[in-house]
C-alpha positions as CSV (number, residue, x, y, z in Angstrom):
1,X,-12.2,-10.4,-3.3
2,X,-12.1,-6.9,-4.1
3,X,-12.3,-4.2,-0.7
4,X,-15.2,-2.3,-0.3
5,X,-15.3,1.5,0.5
6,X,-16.6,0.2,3.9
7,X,-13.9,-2.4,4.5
8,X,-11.1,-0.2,3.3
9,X,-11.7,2.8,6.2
10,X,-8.9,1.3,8.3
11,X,-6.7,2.1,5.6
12,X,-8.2,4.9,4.9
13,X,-8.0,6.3,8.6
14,X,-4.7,5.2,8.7
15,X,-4.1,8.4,7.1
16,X,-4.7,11.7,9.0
17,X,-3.2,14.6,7.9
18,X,-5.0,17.1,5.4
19,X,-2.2,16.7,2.6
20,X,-2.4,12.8,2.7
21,X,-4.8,11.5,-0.3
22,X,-5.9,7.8,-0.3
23,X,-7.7,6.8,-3.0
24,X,-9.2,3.8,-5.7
25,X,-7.0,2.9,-8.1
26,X,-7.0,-0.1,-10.7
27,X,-8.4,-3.3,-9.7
28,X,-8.9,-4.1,-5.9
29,X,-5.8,-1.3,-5.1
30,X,-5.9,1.7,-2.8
31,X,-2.9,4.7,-3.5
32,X,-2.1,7.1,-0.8
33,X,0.2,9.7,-1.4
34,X,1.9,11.2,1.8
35,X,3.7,14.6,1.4
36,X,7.2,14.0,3.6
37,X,7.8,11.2,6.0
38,X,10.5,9.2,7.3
39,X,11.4,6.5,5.1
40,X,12.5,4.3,7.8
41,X,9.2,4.5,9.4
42,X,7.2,3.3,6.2
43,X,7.6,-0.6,6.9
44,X,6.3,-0.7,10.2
45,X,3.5,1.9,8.9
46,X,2.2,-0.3,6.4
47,X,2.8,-3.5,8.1
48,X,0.1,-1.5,10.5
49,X,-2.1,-1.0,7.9
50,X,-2.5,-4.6,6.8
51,X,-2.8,-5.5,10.0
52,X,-6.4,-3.7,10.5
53,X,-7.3,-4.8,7.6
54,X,-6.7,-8.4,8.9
55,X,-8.0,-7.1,12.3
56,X,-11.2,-6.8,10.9
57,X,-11.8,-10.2,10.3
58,X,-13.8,-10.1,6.4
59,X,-14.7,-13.2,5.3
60,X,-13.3,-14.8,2.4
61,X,-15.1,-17.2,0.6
62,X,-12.1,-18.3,-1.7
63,X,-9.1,-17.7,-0.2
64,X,-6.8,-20.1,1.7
65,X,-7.3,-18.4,4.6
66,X,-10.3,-17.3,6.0
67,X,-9.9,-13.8,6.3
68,X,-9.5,-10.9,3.7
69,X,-5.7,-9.7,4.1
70,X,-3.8,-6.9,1.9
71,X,-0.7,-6.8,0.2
72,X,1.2,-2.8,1.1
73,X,3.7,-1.5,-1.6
74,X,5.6,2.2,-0.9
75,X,8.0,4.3,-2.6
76,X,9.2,7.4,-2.0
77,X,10.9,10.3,-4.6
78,X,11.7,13.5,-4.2
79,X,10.3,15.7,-6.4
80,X,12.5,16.8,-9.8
81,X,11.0,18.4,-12.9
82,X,12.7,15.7,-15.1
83,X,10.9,12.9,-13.3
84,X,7.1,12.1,-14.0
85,X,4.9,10.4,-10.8
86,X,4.8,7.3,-13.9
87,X,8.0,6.7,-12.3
88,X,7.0,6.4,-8.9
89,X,3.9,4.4,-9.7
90,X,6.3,1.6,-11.8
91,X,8.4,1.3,-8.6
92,X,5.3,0.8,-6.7
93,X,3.6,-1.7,-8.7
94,X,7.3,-3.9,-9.0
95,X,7.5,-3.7,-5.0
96,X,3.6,-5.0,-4.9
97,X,4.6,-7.8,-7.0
98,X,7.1,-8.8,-4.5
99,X,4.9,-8.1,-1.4
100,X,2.0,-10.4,-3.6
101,X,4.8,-13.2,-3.7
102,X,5.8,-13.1,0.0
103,X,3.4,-15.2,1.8
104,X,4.6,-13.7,5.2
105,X,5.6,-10.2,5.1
106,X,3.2,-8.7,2.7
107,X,4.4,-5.3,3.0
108,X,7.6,-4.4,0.5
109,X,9.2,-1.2,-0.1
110,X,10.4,0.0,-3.8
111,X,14.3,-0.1,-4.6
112,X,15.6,2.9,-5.1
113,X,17.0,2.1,-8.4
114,X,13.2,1.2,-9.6
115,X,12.4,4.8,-8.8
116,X,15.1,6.5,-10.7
């Protein structure tokens, strides 16, 4: 099941300040990229986020479950000229893999080591 723009608005709101960019990327995936934050606050953040997804009850015709739920990756980097945003997106997709495999948390955060 792939989100629509209309089902994917709770993510999207989830995100309010003017800097923060949420947007399509490959396959059923959404990217935001937030400017600053506390990385301490990030699980609970996107633990939020899959919850309205899952809040909003979309049916799923071929899942085990009944309802449409997400899987939520982050990473965070500071900004260096000799590191590309390839990086960042590599850490992402290895910490999506893990939340995809976790049947109960969904939500995993990238290692620092697989952003360096």
């Amino acid at each position: 099941y792939t989100l629509s723009l209309h089902d994917a608005l709770p993510i999207c709101a989830s995100f309010k300040r003017g800097a923060d960019v949420v947007v399509r990327w490959e396959g059923g995936c959404f990217l935001a990229l937030v400017r600053s934050g506390d990385l301490a606050l990030v699980p609970a953040f996107a633990g939020s986020i899959a919850q309205k997804v899952l809040d909003q009850r979309i049916h799923h015709p071929r899942a085990t479950r009944r309802f449409v739920s997400v899987n939520v990756a982050a990473a965070s980097l500071n900004p260096v000229a000799e590191k590309s945003c390839d990086i960042l997106v590599q850490g992402v997709m290895r910490a999506l893999q893990r939340a995809k495999g976790d049947r109960e948390g969904r939500v995993a955060i990238a290692r620092p080591e697989e952003v360096s």
